[in-house]
N, C-alpha and C positions, 0 to 999 in steps of 0.2 A: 378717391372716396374715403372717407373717415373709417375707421378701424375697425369701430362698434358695427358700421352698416354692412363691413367684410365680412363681420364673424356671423350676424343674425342670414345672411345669406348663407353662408357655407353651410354654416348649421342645416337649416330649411334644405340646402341640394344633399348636404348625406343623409338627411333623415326622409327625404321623399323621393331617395332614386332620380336626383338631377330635376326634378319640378320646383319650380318657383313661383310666389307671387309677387307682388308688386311691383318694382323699377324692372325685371329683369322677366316678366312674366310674358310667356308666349315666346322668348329669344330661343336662338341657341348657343348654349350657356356650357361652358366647362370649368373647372378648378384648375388654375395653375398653380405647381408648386415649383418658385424657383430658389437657388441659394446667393445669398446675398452677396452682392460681390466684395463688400469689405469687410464684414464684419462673418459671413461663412452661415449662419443661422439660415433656416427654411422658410420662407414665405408663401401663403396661399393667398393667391388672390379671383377671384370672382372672373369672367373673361367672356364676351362673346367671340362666336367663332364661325367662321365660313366653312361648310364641307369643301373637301376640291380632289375626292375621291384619290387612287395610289397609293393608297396608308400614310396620307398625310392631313391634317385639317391645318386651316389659317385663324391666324390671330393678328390683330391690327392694334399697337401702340398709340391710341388714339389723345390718351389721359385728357377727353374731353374737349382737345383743342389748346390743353395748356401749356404754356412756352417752352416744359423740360418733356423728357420721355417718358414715360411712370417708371416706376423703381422695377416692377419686375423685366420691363425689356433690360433695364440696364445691369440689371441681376446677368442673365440669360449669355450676353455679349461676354461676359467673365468664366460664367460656367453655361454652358450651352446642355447639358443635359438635365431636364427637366419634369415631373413627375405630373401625369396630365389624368384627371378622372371626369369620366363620362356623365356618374351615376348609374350606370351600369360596372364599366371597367375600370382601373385603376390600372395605366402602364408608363413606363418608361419612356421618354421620347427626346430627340435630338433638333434644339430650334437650330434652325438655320436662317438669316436675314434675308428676305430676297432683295435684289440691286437690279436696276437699272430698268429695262423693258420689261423681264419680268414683275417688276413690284408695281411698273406704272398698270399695264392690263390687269394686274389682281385688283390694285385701288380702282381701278373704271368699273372692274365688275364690283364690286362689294358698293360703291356709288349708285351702280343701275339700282341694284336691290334695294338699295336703302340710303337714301339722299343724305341722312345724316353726319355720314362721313365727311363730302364736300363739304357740310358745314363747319365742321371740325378740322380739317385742314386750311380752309378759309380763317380761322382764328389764330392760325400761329403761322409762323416762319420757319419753322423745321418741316423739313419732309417726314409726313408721318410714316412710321415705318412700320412694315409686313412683314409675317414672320411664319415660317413653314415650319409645322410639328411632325417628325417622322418617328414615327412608333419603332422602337429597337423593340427586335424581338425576343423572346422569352420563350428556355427553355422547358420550363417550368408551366403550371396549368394556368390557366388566367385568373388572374384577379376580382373575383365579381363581387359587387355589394349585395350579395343573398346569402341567406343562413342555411337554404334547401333548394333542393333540383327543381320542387316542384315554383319556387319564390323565384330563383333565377331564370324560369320560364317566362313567366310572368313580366318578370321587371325589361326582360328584353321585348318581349312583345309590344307591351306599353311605352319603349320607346320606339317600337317603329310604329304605332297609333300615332306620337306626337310629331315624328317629323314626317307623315302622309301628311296630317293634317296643317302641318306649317307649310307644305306644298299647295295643297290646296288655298289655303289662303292667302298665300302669294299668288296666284293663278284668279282670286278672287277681287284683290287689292290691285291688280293691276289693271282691270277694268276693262269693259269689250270693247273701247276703241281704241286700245292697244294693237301695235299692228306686228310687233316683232315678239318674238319667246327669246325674253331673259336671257345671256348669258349664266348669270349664274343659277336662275334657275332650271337650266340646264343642266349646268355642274349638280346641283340639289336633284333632280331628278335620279340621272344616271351615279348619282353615288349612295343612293339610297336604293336603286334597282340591285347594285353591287351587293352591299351588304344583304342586302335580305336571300338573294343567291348564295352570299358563305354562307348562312343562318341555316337556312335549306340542307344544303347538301351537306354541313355538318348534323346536323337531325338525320339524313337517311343513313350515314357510312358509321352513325357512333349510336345514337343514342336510340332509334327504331331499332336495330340489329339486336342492342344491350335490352331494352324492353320485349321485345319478342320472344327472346328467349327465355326470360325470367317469367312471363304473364303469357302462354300460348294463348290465351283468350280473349287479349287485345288484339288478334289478327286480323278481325273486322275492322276496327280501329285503326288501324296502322295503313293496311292497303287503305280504306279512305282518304288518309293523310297524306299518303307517298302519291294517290292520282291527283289531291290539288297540289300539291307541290309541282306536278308538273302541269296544271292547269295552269297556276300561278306562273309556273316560270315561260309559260306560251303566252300571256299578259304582261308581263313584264319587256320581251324581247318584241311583242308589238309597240309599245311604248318607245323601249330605243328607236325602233326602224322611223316611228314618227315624230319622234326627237328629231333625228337625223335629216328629215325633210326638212323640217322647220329649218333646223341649226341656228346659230346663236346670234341672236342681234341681228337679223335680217330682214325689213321692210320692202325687199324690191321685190314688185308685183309678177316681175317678169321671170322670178324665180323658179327653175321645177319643181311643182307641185302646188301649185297654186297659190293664190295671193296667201300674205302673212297671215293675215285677222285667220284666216279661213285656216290653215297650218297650224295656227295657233288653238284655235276650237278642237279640232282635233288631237290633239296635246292632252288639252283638258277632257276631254271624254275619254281617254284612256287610263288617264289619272283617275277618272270618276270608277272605270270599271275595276280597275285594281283594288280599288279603294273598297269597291263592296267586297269584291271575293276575297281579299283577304281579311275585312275583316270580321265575316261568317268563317273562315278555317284557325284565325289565332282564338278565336271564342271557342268555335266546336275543339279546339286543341288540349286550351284551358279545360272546358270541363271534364273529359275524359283522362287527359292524364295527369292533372295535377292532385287528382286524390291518391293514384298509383305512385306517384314520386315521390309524395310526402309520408306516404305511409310508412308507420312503424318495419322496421325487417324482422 
């Protein structure tokens, strides 16, 4: 893509916390930043990406089906560690190329999800290649695009609105005579169950403990918060168990627990119920303490 169409993107993701419109609107979207492999300069480029849960996301070399690789895989292959932001986070990360079996099942599932790939690999004679981002870890506190505790609340909440909601519209897009549940919305499911469990339980062991103490008067507040958290996380772990029934890619009628279509219904009605209850506790969360977080000390 032209340079100009990089920068008016980039721009748009750091200044709206990773939300985009137009070509890239509705995706899931990160910034890569790799170093050039000849010339050693930094490059940021735009990038859709598969979750694929383990502290790793995927990224596919796609460059639209064009006969070379885009510059940043060929960056990456030179210097393999590379600076990857969310719009939330900003961290460190180490691509790795996947080869062989492994890179063909990541391409079949990133295909189920989204046909456009096969069509892109249909345009060239290179194997398009797949690429595994592993987050190095950091001693150090994390990186977030917020100014304030009570903005860095916010901004993370607001990305697990978007990728419920990108769930559900997969679950919507694939239609009810659909008779298997997604591979990789499977992967999307349980890697999105994951994270919102660290989110959790980093809130009950740091940041309730630090507010309870400072504010005894949020203690109404707080117990409220810490029983849906674990309402939530009894919603959540019903989703995996019926994840798990379903399991990935699987049409045969004869399966335990009943035909797919029907597996799959169920899928989605627990996505449905998650979907409400959390998003009456990240609201009730907002209002209560983002005026406590931002306040003057």
């Amino acid at each position: 893509m032209p340079n100009d169409f990089n920068r008016q993107v980039i721009e748009e993701f750091r200044s709206n916390a990773g939300q985009v419109g137009g070509y890239f609107e509705g995706a899931r979207l990160l910034l890569l930043t790799t170093t050039g492999a000849r010339t050693g300069t930094r490059h940021t480029t735009p990038v859709g990406y598969l979750p694929d849960g383990g502290g790793r996301v995927l990224v596919i070399g796609s460059a639209g089906g064009a006969p070379k690789h885009p510059d940043w895989f060929r960056n990456l292959l030179v210097h393999p560690q590379v600076t990857v932001e969310t719009g939330v986070f900003t961290y460190e990360a180490r691509a790795v190329v996947l080869e062989g079996e492994e890179r063909d099942r990541v391409f079949a599932r990133a295909v189920e999800a989204e046909p456009g790939w096969a069509e892109y690999q249909a345009k060239t004679d290179r194997v398009i290649p797949v690429v595994a981002l592993h987050e190095i870890p950091s001693d150090g506190p994390p990186n977030v695009a917020a100014s304030s505790m009570g903005e860095y609340l916010k901004v993370v909440h607001d990305a697990f609105r978007r990728e419920l909601a990108l769930i559900r519209k997969e679950f919507a897009d694939a239609g009810p005579g659909t008779t298997a549940l997604g591979a990789q919305l499977r992967v999307n499911c349980l890697t999105f169950c994951q994270g919102l469990h660290n989110h959790h339980t980093g809130e009950d062991v740091a940041m309730f403990p630090a507010l309870a103490g400072r504010h005894p008067e949020l203690a109404p507040v707080i117990d409220r918060l810490s029983r849906e958290h674990e309402q939530i996380a009894a919603l959540t772990e019903e989703l995996k168990t019926v994840i798990d029934t379903a399991g990935p890619n699987t049409a045969d009628p004869g399966n335990e627990g009943g035909p797919a279509p029907v597996r799959r219904e169920l899928v989605r009605k627990e996505v449905e119920r998650l979907t409400d209850a959390l998003e009456a506790h990240l609201t009730y969360e907002e209002e209560q303490l983002i005026p406590i977080l931002d306040a003057p000390v």
